[in-house]
DOSE-87233 format. One record per residue: x, y, z of N, C-alpha, C in turn. Coordinates in steps of 0.05 Angstrom, whole numbers, plus 5000, padded with zeros to 4 digits. Example, Ala and Ser with C-alpha at 12.3 -4.5 7.8 and 13.67 -1.06 7.14 Angstrom:
<nodes>
526448865156524649105156526449345156/525749555142527349795143525850015157/
</nodes>
This chain:
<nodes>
525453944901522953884917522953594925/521953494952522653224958519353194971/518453414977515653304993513953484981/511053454981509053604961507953784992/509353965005508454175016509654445011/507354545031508454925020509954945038/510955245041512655275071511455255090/513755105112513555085135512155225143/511355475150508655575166505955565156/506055385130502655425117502555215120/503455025125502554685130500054595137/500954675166498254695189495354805175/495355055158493755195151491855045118/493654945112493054835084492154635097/493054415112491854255125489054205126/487854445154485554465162483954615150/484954795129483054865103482554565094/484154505070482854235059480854095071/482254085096480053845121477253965109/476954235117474854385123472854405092/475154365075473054405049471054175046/472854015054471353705048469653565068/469253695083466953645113465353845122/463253785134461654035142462754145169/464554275164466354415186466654715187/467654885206468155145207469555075222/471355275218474855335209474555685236/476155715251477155875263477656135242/477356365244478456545220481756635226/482856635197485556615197487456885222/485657005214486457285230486157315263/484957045270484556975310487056945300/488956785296491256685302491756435321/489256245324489156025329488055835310/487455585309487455395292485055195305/482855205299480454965309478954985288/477854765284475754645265474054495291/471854635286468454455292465654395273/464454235288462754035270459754345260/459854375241458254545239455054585251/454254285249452154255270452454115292/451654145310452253985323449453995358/449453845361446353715375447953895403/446254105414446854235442446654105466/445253855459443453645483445253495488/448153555472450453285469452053425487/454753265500456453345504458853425491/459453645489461353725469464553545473/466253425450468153215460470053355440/473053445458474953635437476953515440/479753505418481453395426483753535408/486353465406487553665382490953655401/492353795394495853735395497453925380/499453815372501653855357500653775329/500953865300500653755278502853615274/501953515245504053355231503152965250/500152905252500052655265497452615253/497452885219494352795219494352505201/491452435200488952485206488252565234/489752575254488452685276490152945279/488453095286486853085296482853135284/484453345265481553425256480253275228/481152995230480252885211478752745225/477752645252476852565262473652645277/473652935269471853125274469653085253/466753025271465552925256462552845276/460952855267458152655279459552345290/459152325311459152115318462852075334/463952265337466452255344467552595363/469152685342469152925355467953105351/467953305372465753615358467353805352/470853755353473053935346474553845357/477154075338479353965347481454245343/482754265364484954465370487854425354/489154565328491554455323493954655333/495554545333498754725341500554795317/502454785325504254815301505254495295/506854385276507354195280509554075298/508653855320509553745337509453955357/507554165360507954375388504954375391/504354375414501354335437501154695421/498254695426497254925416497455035446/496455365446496555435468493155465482/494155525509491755555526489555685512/489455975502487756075491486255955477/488355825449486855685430485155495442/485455285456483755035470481955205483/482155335494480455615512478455705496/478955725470476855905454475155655447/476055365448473755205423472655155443/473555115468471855015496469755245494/469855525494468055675493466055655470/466655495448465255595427462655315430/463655195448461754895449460254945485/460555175490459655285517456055195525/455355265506452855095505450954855506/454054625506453454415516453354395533/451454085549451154085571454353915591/456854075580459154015582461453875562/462953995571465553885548466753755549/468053545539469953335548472853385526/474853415549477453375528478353165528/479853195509481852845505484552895507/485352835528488453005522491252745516/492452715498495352585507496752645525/498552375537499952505554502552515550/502452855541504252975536504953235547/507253275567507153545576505853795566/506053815542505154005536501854075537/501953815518498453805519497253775548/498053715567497353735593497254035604/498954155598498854435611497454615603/497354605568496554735552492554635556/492854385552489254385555488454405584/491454295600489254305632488154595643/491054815635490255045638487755115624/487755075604484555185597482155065605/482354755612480754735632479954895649/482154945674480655135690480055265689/481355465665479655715663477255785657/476455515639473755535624471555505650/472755235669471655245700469855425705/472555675714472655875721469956125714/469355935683468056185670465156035669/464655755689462455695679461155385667/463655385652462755215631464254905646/462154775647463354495661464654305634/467054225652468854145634471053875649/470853665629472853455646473453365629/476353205640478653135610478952785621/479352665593481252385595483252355580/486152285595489652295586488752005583/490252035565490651795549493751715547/494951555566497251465564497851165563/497551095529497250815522500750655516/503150835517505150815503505350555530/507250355517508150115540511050155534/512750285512515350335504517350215537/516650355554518350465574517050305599/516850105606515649985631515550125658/517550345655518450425687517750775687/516550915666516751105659513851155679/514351375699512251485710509751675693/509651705671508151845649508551795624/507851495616506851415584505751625572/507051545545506051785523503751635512/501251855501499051825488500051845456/499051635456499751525421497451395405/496951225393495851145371493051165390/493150975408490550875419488951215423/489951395427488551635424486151655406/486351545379484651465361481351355373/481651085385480350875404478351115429/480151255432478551385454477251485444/477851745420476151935406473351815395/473851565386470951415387468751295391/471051145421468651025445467551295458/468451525469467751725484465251905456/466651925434465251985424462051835419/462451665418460251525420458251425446/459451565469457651545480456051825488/458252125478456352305485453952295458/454352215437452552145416449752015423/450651855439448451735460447351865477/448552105489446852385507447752285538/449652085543449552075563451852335575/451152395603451552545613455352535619/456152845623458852855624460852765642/460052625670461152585694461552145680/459852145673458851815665462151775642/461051985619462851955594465151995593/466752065618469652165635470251945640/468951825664469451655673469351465662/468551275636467951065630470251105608/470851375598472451395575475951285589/476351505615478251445630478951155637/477450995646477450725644478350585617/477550635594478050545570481350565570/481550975563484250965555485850795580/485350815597487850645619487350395614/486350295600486150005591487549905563/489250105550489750105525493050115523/493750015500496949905497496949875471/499650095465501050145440503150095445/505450105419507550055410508450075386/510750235381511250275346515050245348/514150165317517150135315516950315280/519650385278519950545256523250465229/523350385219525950345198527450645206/526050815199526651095202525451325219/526751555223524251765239524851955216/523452095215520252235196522852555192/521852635162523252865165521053165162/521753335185520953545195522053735174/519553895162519854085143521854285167/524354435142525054615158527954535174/528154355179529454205195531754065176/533654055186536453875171536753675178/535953495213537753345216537353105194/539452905199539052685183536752405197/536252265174533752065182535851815206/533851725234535251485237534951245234/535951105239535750805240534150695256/533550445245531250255267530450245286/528850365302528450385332525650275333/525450105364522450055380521950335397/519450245399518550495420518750745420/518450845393518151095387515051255396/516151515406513851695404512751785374/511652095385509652125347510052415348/513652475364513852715352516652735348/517152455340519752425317522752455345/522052345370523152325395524851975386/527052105395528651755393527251515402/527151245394525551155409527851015430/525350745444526650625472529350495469/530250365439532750275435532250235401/534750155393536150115373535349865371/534449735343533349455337535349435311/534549215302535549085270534148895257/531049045252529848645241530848635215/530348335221531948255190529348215167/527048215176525648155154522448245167/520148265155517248395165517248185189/516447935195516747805212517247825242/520647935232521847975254521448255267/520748445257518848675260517048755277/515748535266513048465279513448295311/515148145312516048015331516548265355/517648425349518848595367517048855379/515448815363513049025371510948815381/510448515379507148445383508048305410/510448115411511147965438511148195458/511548405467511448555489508648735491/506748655468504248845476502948575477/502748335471501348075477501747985508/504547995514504848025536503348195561/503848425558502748605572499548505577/497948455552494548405545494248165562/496348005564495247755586495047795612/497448005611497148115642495248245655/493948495625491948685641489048565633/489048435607486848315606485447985613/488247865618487747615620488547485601/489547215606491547015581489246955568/489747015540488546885511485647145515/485047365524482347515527482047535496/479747555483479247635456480447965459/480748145433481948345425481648495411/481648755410481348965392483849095384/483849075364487349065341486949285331/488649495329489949765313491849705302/491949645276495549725252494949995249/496650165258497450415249499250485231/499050595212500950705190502951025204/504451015209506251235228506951445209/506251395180505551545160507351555134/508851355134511251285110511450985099/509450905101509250565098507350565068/508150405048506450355020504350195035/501650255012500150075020501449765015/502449725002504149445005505649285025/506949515034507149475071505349435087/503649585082501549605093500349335103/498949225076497748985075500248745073/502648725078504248535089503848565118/504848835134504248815155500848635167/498848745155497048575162496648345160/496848265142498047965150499147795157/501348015173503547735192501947865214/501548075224499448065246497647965258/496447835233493347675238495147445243/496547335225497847105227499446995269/500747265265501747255295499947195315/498147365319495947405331493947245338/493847185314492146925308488247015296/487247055281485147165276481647105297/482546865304480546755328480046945349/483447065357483547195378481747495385/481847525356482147855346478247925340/477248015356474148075350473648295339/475448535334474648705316477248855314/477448985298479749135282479249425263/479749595268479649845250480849805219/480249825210481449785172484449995173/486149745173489249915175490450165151/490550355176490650605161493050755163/493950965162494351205173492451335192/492851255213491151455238492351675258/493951595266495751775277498651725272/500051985256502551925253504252075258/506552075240509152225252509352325226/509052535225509752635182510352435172/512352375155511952105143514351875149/514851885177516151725191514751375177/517651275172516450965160516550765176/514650765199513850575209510850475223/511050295236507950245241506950245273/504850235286503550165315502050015315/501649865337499849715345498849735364/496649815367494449935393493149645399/492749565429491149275439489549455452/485449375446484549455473483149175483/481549235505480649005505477848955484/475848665489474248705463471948635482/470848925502469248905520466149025497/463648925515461649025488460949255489/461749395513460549735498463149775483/465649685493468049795465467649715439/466749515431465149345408462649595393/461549615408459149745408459849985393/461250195414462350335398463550405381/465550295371467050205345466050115321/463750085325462649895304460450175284/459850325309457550525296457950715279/457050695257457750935233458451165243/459751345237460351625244461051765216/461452005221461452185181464452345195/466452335181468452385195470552265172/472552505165474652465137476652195139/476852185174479651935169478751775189/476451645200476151455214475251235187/476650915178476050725171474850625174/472450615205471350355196472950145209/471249905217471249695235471149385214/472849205214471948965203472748665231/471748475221471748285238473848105223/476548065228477947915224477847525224/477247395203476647105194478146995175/478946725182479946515165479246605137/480946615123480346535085478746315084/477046435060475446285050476046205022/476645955016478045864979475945794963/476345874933475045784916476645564899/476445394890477845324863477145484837/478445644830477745764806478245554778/475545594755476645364731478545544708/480045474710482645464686481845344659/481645514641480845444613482945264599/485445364609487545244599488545004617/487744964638488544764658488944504635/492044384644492044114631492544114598/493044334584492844414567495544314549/496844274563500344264556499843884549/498243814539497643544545500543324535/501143494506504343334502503543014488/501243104476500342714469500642714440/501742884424502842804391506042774388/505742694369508442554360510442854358/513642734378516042834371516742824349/518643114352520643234325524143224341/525443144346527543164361529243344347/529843394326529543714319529243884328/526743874327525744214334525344204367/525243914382524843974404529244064417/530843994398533444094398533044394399/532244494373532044764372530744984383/528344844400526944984425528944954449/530244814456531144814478534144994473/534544994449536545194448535745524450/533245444430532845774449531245824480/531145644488530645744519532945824524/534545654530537745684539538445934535/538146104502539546284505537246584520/535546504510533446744535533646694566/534746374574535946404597537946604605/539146514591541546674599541446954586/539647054577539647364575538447434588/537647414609536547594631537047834647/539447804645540147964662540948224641/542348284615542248344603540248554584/538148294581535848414581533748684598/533948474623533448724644534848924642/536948924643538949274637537649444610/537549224595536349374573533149604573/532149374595529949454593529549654621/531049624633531549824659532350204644/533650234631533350414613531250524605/529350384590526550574581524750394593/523850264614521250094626521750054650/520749904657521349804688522349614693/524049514678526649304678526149034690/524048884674523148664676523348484647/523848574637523448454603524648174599/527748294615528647994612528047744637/526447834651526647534676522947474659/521347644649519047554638519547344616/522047314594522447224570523646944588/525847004610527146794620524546634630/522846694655520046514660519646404629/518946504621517346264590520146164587/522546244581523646024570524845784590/525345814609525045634637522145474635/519845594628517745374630518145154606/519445274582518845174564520944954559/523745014580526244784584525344514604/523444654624521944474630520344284623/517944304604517144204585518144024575/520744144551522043944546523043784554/524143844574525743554598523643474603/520843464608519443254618517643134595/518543274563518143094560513843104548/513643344550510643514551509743604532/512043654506511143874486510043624458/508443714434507643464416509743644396/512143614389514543734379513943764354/512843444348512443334321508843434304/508643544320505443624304504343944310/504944014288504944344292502544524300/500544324305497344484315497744424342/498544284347498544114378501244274389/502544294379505744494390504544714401/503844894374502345154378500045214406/498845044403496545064427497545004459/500644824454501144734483503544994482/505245094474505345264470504245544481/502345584471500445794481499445824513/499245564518498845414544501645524570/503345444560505445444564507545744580/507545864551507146164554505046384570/502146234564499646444584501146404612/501746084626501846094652504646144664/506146214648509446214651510246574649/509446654636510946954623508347134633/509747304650507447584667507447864645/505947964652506348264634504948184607/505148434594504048314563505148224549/507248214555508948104530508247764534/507647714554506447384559503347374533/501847534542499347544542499747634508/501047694501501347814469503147504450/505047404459505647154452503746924454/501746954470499846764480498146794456/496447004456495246994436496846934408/498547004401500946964376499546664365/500746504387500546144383498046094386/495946184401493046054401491346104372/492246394361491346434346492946234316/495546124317497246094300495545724310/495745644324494445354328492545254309/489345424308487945544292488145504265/490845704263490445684225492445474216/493945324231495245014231493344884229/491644824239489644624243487644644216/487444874198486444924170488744854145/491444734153491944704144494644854127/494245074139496545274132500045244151/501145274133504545304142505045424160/507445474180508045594202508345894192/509645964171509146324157506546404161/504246234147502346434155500346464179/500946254188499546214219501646344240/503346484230504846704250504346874246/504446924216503447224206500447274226/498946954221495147034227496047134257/497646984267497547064305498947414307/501247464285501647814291499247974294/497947834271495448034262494048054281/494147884293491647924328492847994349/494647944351497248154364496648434372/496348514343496248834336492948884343/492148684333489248824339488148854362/490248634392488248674414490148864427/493948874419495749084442495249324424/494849364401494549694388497549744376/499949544382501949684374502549604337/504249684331504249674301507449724291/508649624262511349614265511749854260/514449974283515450244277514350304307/512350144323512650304358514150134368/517250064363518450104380517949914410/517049604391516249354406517949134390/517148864404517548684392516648654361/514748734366513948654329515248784306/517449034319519849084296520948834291/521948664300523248464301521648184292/519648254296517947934297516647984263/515248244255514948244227516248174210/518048334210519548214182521347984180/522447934197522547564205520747464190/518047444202515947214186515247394169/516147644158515447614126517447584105/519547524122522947354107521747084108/521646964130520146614123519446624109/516546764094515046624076516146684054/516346394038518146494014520946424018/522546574033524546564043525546244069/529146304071529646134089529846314111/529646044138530946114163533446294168/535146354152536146494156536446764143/533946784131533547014115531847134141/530147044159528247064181530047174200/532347034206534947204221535347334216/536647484190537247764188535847974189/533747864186531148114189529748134221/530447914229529847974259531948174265/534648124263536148214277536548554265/536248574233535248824225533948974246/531348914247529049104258529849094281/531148894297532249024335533449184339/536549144313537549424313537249704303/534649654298533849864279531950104299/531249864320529850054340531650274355/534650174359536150324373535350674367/534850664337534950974327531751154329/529450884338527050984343526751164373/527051394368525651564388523151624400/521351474394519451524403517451214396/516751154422514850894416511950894425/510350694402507950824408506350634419/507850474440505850204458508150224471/507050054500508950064522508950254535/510150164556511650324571513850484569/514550424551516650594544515150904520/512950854520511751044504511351314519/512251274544511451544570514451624567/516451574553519851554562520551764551/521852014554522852184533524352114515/525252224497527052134476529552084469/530752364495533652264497533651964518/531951904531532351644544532451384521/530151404493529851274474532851204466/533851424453536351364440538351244434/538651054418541150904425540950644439/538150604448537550364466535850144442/537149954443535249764424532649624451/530549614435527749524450528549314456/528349214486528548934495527348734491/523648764483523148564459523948524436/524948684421525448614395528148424393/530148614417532348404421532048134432/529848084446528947734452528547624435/527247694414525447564386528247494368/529547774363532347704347534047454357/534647494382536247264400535046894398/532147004397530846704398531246574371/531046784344530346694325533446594321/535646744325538246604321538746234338/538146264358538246034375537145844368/534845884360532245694340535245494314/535545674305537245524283539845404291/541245504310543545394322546045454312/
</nodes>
């Protein structure tokens, strides 16, 4: 299994059920053998506004269906125009308005398929007028741009103005105006795979359509940036032309339906960045709005940022996949206060010793990194060793400059602690941190380095939950400092290095991440904290 759908013919159907559970909608019955969802109430005094396609581009179509947008929506199969009938029947079922407005892409199909039912419906009565929406700029010379993202943009301004009751000859025309005022562009890493279907995924292309159609050429960005470069310089362009150099702007990021939100929000931000945020007067909250199944790439819809387009965009509507409008602005900074800021102060007396023997164990958690990570790539998410390398890199730092109080063991501990909180990510930072803050503490009462390690395990355990025997560091770090006390340094070594190897044979651990791991993955793998602790405590002595 590679994708969480049913078969290929229930897609569509599971689809616009779900839609339908979760909105106040009615659903076509399965047995018409067409596919429309409408708004279950819906005001007669309004003009009815329909729109709909090929699946596989939702949220649109019928996620968009809703108060304040559409009053339905016609679906197909995926990537196939539904047929005349079907568009034929929702036109009839909204007959009662004082007219219907379609929204059509321009897309052969959808052209034939809704124009024909246009007339027919004509024919039967019911006044009816459509706006094509052909926002695609892919192709400069192409006598019939494809309707793409900006499709979205229309469904809202038009919708919002029959919401307003204005009449159907007004809401054509003003909508028609809009979409011919509108400019997309997408680029994709890949095109989208079609349940059912074998071919293989392709490579990088600009100017893709949204029904997984090659796009205008073959690209290669090297990085988000350059990406972005190649999709915003030819629609910025275009906007000076149709709207005028530097016009303020209404911005669409489209999610094409394979992008992390991580992408996501990178893409938004070299956007604004490109763009410039001054420019940009309103923006839809970057979504998935219209896509390509889960083709991994993005669009960018320009309209202009005229005030009934403002206007409309801005007004609440109840509707599953419209986001919502924000006003794009400069960051605003705080200085946040740092408890620990300055903390590393370094103002008691050196041990050249021990500041020898710290810098030997950085060195060697330096250089286990990579190591480490393998280790920990096995049962976690294979970070263990570049988290141990950060602290011990901060802490080689340190020493070269010269920062740490070497020579006074309450003052070590605490800069230390310091040291480690801002240096080492994950918990294992945040679990050593406390170790020494708490171990500073019982230095400062007077107590030996044994038991002011022991005191910091103990709070260890009490704020991570883990305990010896889950298959953490503290296999390794216990009985170490319960060989110190009493014992020598190198009685502390063998028992570190005991309990690391000792995890190899623990199957099951009960903190971490590695606690979700099955068992045959456990096996045989020594815990990558325990093996840092063992490694440090050897290096420590030299």
């Amino acid at each position: 299994m590679q994708q969480f759908l049913g078969a290929p013919r229930a897609i569509v159907d599971d689809i616009l059920t779900g839609t339908a559970q979760l909105m106040p909608l009615l659903q076509s019955t399965p047995e018409s053998g067409v596919r429309i969802v409408l708004r279950a109430q819906r005001d007669p005094a309004q003009v009815a506004v329909l729109s709909g396609g090929g699946s596989g581009h939702e949220p649109s179509h019928a996620g968009f269906v809703g108060k304040g947008m559409l009053s339905g929506a016609i679906a197909g199969e995926l990537f196939a125009s539904p047929g005349v009938e079907a568009v034929l029947a929702a036109i009839r079922a909204c007959a009662d308005a004082p007219g219907v407005l379609l929204v059509i892409k321009n897309y052969t199909g959808d052209r034939l398929n809704f124009g024909l039912a246009a007339e027919r419906a004509r024919a039967e009565g019911i006044d009816v007028a459509t706006v094509l929406v052909a926002d695609d700029i892919a192709l400069p010379e192409a006598k019939q741009p494809r309707g793409l993202a900006g499709t979205v943009l229309v469904h809202k301004f038009v919708g919002d103005l029959a919401a307003q009751g204005l009449p159907l000859a007004e809401i054509a025309q003003r909508g028609q105006a809009f979409a011919d005022r509108l400019l997309s562009l997408g680029m994709a890493l890949s095109s989208c795979t079609v349940p059912g279907q074998t071919q293989g995924k392709r490579s990088p292309e600009l100017g893709l359509g949204i029904h997984n159609e090659p796009g205008a050429r073959k690209v290669d960005p090297q990085g988000v940036e350059d990406a972005l470069e190649l999709v915003l310089a030819p629609l910025l362009d275009a906007a000076d032309a149709k709207y005028g150099a530097g016009a303020r702007l209404v911005v669409m990021l489209n999610d094409l339906g394979g992008c992390s939100t991580q992408e996501l929000g990178t893409l938004t931000r070299g956007m604004l960045t490109r763009i410039g945020v001054e420019r940009i007067a309103l923006m839809p909250r970057p979504a998935a709005l219209m896509t390509s199944m889960d083709m991994h790439g993005f669009s960018v819809t320009l309209a202009p940022a005229d005030d009934d387009v403002l206007a409309a965009l801005r007004t609440p509507v109840e509707t599953l996949g419209w986001p919502g409008v924000v006003e794009p602005h400069a960051v605003k900074h705080f200085a946040p206060s740092l408890s620990r800021q300055g903390a590393e102060s370094g103002g008691g007396r050196r041990d050249a010793a021990r500041g020898a023997a710290l810098g030997r164990l950085a060195e060697v958690l330096i250089q286990a990194e990579a190591e480490l990570d393998a280790l920990d790539a096995r049962t976690g998410d294979g970070d263990a060793g570049s988290t141990f390398a950060n602290g011990a890199r901060a802490l080689a730092d340190a020493l070269a400059q010269d920062r740490l109080s070497t020579g006074e063991d309450a003052a070590l501990a605490t800069e230390l602690a310091a040291l480690i909180e801002h240096s080492m990510g994950g918990s294992s930072g945040v679990l050593l941190s406390i170790l020494f803050t708490t171990a500073a503490t019982t230095l400062e009462h007077g107590d030996g380095w044994p038991a002011a390690l022991a005191a910091g395990i103990a709070r260890m355990q009490d704020y991570g939950g883990a305990r010896e025997g889950d298959r953490t560091m503290l296999d390794a770090l216990i009985p170490a400092i319960q060989a110190l006390d009493g014992g020598t340094l190198a009685d502390a070594i063998n028992a570190a290095r005991s309990g690391a190897d000792g995890t190899a044979q623990m199957t099951r651990a009960g903190a971490g991440r590695s606690a979700a791991v099955p068992e045959d993955a456990l096996r045989g793998v020594v815990d990558p904290g325990a093996e840092a602790v063992a490694r440090a405590f050897a290096a420590y002595a030299g």
